[in-house]
py3Dmol code that shows the C-alpha trace and the ligand (Angstrom):
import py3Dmol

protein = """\
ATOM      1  CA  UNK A   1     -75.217  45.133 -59.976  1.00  0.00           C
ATOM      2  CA  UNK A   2     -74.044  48.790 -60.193  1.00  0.00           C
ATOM      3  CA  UNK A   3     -71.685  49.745 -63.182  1.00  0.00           C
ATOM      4  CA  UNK A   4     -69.743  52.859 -63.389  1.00  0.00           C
ATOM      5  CA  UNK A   5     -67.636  53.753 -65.899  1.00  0.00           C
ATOM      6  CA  UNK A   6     -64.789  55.719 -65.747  1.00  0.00           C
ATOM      7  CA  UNK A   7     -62.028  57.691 -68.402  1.00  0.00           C
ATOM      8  CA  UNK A   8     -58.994  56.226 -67.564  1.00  0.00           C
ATOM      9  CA  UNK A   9     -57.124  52.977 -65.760  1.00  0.00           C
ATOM     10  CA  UNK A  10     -55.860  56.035 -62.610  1.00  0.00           C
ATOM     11  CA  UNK A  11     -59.624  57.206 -62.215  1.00  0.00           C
ATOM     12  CA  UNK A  12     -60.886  53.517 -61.738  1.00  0.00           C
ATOM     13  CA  UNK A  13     -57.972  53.014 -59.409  1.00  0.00           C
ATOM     14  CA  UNK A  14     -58.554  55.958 -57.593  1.00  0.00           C
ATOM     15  CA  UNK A  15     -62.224  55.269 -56.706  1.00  0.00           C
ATOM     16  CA  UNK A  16     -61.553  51.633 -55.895  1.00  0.00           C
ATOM     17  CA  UNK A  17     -59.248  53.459 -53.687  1.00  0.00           C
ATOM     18  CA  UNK A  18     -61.969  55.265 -52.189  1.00  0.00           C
ATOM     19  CA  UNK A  19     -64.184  52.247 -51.924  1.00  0.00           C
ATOM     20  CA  UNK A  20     -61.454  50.808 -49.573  1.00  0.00           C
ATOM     21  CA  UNK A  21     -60.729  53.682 -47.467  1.00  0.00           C
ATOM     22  CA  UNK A  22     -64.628  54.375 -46.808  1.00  0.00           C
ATOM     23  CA  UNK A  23     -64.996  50.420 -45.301  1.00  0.00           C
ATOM     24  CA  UNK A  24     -61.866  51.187 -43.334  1.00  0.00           C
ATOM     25  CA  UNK A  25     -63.337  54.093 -42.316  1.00  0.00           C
ATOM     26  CA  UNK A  26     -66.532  53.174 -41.458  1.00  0.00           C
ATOM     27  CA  UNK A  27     -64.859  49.601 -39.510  1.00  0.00           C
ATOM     28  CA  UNK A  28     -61.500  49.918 -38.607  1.00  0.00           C
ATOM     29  CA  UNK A  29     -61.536  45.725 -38.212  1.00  0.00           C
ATOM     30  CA  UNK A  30     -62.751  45.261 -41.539  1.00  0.00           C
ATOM     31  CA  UNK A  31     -62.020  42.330 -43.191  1.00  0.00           C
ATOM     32  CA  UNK A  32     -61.199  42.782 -47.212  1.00  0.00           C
ATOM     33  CA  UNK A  33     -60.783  40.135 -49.874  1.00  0.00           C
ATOM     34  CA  UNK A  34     -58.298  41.207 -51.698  1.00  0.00           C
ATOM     35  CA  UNK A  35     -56.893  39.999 -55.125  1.00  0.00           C
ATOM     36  CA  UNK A  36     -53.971  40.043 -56.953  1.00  0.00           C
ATOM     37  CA  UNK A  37     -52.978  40.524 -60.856  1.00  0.00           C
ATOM     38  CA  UNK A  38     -51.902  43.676 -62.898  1.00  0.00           C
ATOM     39  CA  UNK A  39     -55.884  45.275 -62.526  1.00  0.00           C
ATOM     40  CA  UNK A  40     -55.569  46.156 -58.584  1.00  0.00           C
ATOM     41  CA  UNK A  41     -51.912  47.264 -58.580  1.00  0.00           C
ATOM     42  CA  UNK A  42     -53.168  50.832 -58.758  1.00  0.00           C
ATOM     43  CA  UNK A  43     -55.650  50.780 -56.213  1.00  0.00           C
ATOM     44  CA  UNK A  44     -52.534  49.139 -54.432  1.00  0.00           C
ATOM     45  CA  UNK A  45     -50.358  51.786 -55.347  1.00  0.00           C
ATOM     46  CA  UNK A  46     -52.855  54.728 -54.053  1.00  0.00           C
ATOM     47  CA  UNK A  47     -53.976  52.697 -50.653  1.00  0.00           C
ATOM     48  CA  UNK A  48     -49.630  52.722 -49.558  1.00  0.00           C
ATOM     49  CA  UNK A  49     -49.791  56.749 -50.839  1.00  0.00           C
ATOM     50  CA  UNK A  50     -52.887  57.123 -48.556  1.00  0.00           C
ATOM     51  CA  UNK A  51     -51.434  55.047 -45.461  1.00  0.00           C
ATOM     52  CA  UNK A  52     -48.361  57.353 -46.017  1.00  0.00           C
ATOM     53  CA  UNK A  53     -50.295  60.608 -45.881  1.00  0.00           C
ATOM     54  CA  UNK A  54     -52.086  59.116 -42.358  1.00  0.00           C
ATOM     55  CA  UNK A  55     -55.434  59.131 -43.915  1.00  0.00           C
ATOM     56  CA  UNK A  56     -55.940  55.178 -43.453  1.00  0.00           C
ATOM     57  CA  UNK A  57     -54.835  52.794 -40.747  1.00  0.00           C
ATOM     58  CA  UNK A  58     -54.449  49.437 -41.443  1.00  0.00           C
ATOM     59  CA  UNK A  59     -53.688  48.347 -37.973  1.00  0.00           C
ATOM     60  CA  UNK A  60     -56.602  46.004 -37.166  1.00  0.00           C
ATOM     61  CA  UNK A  61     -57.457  45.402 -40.584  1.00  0.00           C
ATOM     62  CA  UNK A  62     -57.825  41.713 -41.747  1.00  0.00           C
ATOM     63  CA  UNK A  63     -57.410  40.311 -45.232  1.00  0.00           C
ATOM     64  CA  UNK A  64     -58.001  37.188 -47.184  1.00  0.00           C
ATOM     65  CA  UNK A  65     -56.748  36.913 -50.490  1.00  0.00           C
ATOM     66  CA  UNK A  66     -58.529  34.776 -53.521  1.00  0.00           C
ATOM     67  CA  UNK A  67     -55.989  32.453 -54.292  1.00  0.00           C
ATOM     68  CA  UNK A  68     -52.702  31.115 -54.742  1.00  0.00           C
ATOM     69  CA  UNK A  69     -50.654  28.500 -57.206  1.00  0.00           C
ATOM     70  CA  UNK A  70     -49.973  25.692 -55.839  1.00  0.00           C
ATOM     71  CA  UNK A  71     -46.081  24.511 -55.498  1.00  0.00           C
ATOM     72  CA  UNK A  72     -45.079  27.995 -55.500  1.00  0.00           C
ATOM     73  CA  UNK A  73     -43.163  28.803 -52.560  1.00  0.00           C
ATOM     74  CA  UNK A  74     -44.175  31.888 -50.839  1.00  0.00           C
ATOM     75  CA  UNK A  75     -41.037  33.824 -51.963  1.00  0.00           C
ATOM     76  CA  UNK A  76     -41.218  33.083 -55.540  1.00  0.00           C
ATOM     77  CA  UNK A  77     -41.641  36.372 -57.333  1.00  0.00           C
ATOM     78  CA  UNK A  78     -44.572  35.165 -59.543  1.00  0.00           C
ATOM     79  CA  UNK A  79     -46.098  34.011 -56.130  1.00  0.00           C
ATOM     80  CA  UNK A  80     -49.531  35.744 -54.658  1.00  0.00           C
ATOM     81  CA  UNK A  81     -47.681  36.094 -51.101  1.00  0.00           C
ATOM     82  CA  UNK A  82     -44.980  37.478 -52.951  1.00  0.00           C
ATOM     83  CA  UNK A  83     -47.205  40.112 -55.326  1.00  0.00           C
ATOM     84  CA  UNK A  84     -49.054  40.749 -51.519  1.00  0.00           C
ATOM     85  CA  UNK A  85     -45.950  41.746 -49.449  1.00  0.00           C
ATOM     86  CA  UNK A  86     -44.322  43.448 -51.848  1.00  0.00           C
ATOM     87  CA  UNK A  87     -47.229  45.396 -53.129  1.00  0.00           C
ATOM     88  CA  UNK A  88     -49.392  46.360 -50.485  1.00  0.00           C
ATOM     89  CA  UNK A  89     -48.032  44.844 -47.127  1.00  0.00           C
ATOM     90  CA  UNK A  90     -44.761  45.955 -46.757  1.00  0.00           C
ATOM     91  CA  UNK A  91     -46.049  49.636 -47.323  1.00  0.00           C
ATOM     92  CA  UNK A  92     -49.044  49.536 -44.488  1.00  0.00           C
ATOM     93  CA  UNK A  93     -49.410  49.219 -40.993  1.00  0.00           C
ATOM     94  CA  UNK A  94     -50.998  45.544 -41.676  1.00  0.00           C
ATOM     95  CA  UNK A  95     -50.461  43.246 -38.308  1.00  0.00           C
ATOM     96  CA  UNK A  96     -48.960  40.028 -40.233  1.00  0.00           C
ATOM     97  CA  UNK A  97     -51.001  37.818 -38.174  1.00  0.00           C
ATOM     98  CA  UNK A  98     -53.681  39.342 -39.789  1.00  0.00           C
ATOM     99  CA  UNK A  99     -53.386  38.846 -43.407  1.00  0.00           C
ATOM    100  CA  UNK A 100     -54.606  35.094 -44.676  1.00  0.00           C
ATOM    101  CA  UNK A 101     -53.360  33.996 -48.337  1.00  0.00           C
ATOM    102  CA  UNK A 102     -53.676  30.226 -48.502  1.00  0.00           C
ATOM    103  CA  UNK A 103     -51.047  29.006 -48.821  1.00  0.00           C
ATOM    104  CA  UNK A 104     -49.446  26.984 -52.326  1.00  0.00           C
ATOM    105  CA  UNK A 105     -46.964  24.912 -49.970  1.00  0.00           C
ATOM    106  CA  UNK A 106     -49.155  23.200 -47.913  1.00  0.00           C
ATOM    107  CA  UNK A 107     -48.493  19.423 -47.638  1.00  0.00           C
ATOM    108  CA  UNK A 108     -52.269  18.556 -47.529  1.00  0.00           C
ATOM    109  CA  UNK A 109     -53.819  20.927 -49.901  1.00  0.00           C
ATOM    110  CA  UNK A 110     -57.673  19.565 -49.176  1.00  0.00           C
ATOM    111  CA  UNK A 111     -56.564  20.483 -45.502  1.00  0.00           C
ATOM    112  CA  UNK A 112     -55.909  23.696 -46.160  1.00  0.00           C
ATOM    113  CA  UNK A 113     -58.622  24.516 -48.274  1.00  0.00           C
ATOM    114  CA  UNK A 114     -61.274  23.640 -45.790  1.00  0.00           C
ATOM    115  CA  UNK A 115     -58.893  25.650 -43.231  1.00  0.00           C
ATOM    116  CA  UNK A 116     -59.114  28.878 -45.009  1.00  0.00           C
ATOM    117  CA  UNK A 117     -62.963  28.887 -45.523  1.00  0.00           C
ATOM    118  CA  UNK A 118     -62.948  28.278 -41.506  1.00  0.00           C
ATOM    119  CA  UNK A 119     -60.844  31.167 -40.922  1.00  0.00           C
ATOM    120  CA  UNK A 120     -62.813  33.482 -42.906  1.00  0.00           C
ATOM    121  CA  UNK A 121     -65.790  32.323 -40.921  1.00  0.00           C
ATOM    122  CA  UNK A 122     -63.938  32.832 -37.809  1.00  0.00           C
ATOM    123  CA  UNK A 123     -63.271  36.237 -39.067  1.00  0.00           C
ATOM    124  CA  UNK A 124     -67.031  36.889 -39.269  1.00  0.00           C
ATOM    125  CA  UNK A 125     -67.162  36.642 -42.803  1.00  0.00           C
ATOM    126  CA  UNK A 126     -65.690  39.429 -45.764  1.00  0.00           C
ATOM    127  CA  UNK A 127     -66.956  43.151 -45.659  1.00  0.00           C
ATOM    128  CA  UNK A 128     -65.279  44.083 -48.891  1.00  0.00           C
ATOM    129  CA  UNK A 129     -64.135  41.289 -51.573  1.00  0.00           C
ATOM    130  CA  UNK A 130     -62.395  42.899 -54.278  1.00  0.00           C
ATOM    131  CA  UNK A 131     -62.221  40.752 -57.093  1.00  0.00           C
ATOM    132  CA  UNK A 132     -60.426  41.560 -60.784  1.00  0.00           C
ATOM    133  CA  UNK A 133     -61.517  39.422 -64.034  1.00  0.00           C
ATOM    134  CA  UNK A 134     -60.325  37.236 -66.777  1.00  0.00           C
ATOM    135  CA  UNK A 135     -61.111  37.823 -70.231  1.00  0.00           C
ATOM    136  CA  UNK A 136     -62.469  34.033 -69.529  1.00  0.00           C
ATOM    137  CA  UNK A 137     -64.947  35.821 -67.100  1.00  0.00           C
ATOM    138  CA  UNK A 138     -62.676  33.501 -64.010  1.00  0.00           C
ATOM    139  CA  UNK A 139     -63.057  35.449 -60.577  1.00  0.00           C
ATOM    140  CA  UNK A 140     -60.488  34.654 -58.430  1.00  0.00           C
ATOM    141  CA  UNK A 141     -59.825  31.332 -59.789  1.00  0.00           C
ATOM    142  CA  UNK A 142     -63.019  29.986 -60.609  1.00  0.00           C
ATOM    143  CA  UNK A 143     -62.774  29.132 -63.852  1.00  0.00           C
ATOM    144  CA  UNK A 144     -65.994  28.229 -66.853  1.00  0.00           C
ATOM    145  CA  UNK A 145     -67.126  24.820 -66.360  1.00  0.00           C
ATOM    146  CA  UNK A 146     -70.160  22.971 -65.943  1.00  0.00           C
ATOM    147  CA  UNK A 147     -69.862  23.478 -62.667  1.00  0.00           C
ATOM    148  CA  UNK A 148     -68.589  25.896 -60.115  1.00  0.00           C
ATOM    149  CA  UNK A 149     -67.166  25.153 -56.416  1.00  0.00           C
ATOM    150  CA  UNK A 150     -68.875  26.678 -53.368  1.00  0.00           C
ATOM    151  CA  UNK A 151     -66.030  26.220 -51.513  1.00  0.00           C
ATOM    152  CA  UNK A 152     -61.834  27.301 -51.427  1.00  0.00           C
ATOM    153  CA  UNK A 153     -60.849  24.207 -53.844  1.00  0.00           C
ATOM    154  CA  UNK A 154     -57.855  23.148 -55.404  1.00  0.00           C
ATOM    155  CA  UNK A 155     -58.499  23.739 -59.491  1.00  0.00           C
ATOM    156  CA  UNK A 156     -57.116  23.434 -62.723  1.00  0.00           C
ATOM    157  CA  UNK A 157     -55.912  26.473 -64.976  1.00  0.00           C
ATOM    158  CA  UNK A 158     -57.401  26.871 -68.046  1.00  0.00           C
ATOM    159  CA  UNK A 159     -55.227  26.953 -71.333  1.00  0.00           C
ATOM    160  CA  UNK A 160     -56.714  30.498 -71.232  1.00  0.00           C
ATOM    161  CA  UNK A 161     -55.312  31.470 -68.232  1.00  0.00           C
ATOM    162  CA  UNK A 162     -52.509  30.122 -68.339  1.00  0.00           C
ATOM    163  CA  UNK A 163     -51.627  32.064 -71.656  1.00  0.00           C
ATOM    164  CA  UNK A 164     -52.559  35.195 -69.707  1.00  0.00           C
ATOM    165  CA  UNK A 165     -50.711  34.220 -66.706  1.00  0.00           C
ATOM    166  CA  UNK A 166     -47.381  33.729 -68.721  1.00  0.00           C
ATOM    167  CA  UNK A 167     -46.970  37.227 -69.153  1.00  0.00           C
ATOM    168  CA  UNK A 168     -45.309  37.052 -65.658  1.00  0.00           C
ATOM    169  CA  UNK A 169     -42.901  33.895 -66.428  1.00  0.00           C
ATOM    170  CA  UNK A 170     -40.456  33.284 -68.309  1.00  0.00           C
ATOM    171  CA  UNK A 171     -42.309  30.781 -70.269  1.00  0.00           C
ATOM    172  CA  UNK A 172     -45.633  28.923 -70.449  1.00  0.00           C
ATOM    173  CA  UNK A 173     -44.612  26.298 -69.232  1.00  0.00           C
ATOM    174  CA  UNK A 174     -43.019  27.721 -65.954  1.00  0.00           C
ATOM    175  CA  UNK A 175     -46.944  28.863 -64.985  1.00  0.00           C
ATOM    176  CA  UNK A 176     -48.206  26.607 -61.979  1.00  0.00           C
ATOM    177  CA  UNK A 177     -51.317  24.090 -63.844  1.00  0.00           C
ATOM    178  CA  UNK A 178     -52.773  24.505 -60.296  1.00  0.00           C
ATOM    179  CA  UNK A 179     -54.013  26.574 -57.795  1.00  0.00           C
ATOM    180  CA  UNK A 180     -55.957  27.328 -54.751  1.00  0.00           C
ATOM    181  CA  UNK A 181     -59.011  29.755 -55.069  1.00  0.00           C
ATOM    182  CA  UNK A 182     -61.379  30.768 -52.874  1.00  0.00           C
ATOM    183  CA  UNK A 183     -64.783  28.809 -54.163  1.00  0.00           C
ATOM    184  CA  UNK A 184     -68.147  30.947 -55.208  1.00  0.00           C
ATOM    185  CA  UNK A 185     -69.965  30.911 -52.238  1.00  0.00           C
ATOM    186  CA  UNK A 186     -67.246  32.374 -50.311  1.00  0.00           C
ATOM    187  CA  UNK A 187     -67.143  34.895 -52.641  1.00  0.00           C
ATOM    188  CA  UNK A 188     -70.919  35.751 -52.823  1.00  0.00           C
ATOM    189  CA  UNK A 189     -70.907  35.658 -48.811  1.00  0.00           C
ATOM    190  CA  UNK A 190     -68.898  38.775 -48.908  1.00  0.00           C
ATOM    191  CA  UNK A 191     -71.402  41.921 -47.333  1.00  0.00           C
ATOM    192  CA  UNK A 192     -70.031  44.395 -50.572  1.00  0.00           C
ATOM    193  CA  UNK A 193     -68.089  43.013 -53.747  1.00  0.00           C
ATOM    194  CA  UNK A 194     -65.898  45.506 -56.021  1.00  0.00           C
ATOM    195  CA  UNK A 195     -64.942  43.944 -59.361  1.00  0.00           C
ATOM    196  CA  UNK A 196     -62.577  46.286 -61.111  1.00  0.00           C
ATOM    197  CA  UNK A 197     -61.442  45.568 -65.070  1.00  0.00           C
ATOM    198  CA  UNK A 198     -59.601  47.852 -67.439  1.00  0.00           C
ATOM    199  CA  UNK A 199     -58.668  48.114 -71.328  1.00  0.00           C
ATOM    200  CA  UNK A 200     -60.370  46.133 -74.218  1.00  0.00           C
ATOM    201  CA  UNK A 201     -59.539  42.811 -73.355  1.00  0.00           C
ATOM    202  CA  UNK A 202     -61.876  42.691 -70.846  1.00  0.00           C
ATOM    203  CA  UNK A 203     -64.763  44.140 -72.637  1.00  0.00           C
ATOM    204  CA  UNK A 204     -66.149  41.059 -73.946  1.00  0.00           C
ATOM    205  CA  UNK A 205     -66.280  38.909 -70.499  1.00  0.00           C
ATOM    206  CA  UNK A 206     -67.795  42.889 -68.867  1.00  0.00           C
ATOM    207  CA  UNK A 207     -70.522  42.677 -71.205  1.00  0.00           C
ATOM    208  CA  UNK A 208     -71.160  38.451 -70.587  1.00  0.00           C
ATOM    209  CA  UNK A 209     -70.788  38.713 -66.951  1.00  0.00           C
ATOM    210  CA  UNK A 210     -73.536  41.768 -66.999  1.00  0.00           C
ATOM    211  CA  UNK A 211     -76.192  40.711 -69.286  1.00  0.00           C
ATOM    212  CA  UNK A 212     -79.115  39.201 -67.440  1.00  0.00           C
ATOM    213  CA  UNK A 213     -78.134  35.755 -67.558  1.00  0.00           C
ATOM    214  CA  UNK A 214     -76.077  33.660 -65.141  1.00  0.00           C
ATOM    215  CA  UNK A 215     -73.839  31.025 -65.912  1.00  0.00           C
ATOM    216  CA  UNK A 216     -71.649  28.883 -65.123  1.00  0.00           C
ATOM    217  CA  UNK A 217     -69.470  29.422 -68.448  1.00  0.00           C
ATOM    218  CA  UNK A 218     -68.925  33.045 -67.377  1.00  0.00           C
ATOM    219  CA  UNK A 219     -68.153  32.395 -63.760  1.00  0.00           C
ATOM    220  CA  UNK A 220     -68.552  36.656 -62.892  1.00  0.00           C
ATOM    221  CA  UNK A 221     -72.115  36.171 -64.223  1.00  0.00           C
ATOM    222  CA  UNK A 222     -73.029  35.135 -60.625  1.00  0.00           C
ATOM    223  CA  UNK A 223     -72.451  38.432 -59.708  1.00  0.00           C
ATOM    224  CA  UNK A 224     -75.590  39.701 -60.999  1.00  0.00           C
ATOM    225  CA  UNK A 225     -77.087  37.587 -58.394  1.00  0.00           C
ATOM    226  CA  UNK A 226     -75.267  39.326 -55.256  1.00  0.00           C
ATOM    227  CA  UNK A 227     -76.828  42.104 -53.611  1.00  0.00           C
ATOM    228  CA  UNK A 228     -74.238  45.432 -53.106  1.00  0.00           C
ATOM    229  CA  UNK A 229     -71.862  43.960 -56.112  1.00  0.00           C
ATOM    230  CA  UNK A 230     -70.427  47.014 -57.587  1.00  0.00           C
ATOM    231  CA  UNK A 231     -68.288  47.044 -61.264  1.00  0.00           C
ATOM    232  CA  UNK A 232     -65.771  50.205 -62.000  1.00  0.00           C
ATOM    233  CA  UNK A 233     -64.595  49.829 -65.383  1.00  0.00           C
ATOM    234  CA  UNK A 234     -62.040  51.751 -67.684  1.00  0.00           C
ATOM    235  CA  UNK A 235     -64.314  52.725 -71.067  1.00  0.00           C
ATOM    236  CA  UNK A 236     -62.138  50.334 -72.656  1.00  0.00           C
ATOM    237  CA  UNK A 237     -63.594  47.821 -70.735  1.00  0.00           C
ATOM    238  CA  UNK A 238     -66.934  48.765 -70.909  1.00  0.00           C
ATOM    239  CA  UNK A 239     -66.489  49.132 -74.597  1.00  0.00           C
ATOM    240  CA  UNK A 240     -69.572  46.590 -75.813  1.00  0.00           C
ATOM    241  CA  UNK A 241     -72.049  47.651 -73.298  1.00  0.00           C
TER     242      UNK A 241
END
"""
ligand_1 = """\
9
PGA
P -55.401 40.881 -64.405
O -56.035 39.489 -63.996
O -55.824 41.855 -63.363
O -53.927 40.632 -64.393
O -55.932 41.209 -65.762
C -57.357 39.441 -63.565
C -57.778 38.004 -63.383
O -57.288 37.133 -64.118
O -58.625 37.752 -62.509
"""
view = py3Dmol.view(width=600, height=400)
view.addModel(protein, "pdb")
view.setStyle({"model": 0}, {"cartoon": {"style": "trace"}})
view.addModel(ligand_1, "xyz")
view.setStyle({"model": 1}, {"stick": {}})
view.zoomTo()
view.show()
């Protein structure tokens, strides 16, 4: 696992920036994981200012995103799809048909889950995964346990994350207790993984998921077990290393 660490929240955004263009670049049908929550915004933010300037081209991209509550329609403003579109999609070139999120509604949630690992396969598999992390050490939303889901699975939220998640609702007890995530494996399977944290909150699950053991308590341990998994980090984050 590489680690660099950077000055400032802009600088880590910036590079994650760069990571995406150079895939795009290099494979203009890439397909990116791509993940949601307040670390990625800026590397959101820089990708539309990049599109704008004509120095990326979304066109045949394809995405997948991590996860999504479940009962949360897709227009909800706390809602993944919603975060998606209005962050990053309705700036780019993106073909709609193109971008996967699974999707909270779904009647038969098992159904869908097993859908959305198929697609991905059908895709020929993730180039880039970008993946954020909770101070619990959750990617996507694969929270600690005993243990961890291969596959896209419906899960619980942790009281942890749902106290961080609140931040975005009016109360606790409007956050969704569920969602869908993408599992581990489908995470690992991606070809390059960029895991981007910022600020001190995050130091203590940087320094667990990057200190020669794996486990299933600190779900980004795995990590260390993938072979081009890269970390940018704010020194905030990377505070304890
Ligand atoms: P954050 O969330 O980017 O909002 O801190 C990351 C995560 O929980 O995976």
């Amino acid at each position: 696992m590489k680690i660099i660490i950077v000055q400032s929240y802009s600088e880590m955004s910036q590079e994650a920036a760069d990571v995406v263009t150079s895939i795009i670049k290099a494979n203009n049908r890439a397909v990116l994981g791509l993940a949601t929550g307040s670390t990625p915004e800026g590397m959101y933010v820089e990708l539309v200012k990049r599109f704008r300037n004509g120095l990326i081209d979304f066109q045949e991209v394809v995405s997948f995103n991590l996860d999504e509550y479940l009962n949360l329609p897709p227009d909800h403003r706390q809602s993944y799809h919603y975060y998606m579109k209005t962050k990053l999609f309705d700036h780019i070139n993106i073909r709609p048909e193109k971008v996967n999120i699974p999707s909270g509604s779904a009647e038969n949630p098992e159904l869908e889950c097993s859908r959305y690992d198929r697609k991905i396969i059908e895709a020929g598999g993730i180039n880039l995964q970008i993946l954020g992390i909770g101070s619990n050490g959750h990617i996507g939303f694969n929270e600690p346990a005993d243990a961890l889901s291969i596959n896209t699975h419906l899960v619980e939220l942790t009281p942890d994350t749902l106290q961080a998640n609140s931040r975005f609702f009016e109360s606790l007890e409007q956050v969704p207790k569920k969602a869908i995530t993408m599992g581990m494996g489908s995470i690992m399977s991606a070809k390059k993984i960029l895991l981007l944290a910022s600020g001190t909150g995050k130091a203590r699950a940087i320094k667990s998921m990057s200190d020669g053991i794996v486990t299933t308590a600190v779900p980004a341990s795995l990590l260390q077990l993938h072979h081009d998994a890269t970390v940018i980090i704010d020194s905030d984050a990377a505070a304890l290393l």
